[in-house]
C-alpha positions as CSV (number, residue, x, y, z in Angstrom):
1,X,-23.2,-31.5,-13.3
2,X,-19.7,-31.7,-14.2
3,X,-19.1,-34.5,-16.8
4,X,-15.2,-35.6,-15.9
5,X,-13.7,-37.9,-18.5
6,X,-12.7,-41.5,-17.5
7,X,-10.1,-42.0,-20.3
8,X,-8.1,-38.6,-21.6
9,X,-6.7,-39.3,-25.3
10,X,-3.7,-38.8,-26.0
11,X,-2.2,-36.6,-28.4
12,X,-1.4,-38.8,-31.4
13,X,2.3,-38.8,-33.1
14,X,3.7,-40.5,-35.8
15,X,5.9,-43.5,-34.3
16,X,7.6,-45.8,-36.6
17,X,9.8,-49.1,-35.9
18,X,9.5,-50.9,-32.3
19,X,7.3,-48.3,-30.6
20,X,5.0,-48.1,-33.0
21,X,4.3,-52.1,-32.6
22,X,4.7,-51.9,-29.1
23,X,1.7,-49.3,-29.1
24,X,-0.1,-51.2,-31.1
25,X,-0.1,-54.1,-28.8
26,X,-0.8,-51.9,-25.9
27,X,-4.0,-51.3,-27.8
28,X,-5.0,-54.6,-28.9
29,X,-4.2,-55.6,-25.0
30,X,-6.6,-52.8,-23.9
31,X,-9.2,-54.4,-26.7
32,X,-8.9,-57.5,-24.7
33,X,-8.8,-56.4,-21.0
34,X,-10.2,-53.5,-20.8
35,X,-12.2,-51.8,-23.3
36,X,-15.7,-54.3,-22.2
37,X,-15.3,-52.9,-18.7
38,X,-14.6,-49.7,-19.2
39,X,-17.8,-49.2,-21.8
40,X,-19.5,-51.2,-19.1
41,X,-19.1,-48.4,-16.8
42,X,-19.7,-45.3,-19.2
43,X,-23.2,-47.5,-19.7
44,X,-23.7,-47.8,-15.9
45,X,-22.9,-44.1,-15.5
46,X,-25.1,-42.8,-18.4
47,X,-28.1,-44.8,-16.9
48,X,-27.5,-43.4,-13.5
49,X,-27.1,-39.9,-14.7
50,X,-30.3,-40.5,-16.8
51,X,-31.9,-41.6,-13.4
52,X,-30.4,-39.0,-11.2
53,X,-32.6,-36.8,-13.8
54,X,-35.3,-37.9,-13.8
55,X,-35.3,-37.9,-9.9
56,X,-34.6,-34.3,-10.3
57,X,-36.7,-32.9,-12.6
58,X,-39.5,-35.8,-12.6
59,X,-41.9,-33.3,-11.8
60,X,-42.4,-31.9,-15.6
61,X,-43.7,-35.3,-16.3
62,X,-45.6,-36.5,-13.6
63,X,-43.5,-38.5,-11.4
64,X,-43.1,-36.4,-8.3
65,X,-40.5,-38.6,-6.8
66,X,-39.0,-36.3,-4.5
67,X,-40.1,-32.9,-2.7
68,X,-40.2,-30.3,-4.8
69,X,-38.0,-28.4,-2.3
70,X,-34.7,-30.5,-2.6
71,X,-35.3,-30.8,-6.2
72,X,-34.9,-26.8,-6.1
73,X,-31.6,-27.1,-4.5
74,X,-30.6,-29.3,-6.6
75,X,-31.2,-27.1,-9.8
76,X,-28.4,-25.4,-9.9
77,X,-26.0,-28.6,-10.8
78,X,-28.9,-29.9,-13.6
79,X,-29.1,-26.6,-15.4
80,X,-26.5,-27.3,-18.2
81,X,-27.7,-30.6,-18.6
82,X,-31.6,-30.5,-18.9
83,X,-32.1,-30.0,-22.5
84,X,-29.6,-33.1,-23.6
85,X,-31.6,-35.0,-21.1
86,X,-35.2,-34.2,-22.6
87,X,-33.6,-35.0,-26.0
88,X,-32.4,-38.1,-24.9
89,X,-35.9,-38.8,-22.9
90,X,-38.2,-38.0,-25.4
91,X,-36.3,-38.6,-29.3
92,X,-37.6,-41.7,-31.4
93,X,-37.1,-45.3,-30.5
94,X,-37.2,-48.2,-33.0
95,X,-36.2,-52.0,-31.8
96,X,-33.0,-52.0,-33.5
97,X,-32.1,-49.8,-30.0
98,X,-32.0,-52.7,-27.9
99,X,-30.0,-55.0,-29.9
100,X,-27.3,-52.7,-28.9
101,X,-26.8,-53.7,-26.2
């Protein structure tokens, strides 16, 4: 799966005087409007990814969701991804987890 980025960075330079207040409210502007959406989707994406996986590859646990045959042709595009996704499946989980968010 390719993983495209929602927001590029950009490359950071020293600014001084006017633009460097004016990119500082651009920032604290993007604090206000944006950034709780734009985390909101990274959240949704992650948990659909996470889904999409399991979907996939649910057989190795037990949960034979789909036939085994379009999970095959499927493989190809999960490849690269399956060993973060077991580590994110299977690490350690305390409750301060879901006071994240």
């Amino acid at each position: 799966m390719v993983r495209i980025p929602l927001f590029r960075k950009k490359k950071e330079k020293k600014v001084e005087g006017r633009e460097g207040f004016s990119e500082a409210l651009k920032g604290v502007l993007y604090g206000f409007a944006v950034h709780g959406a734009a985390t909101a989707a990274l959240k949704t994406r992650m948990h659909m990814e996470h889904l999409f996986m399991l979907m996939t590859l649910g057989d190795m646990l037990g949960f034979p969701i789909i036939p085994p045959y379009y999970s095959l042709r499927i493989l190809p595009y999960v490849v690269p991804n399956i060993k973060a996704w077991k580590e994110r499946l299977f690490r350690e989980r305390d409750f301060t987890d879901l006071l994240s968010g």
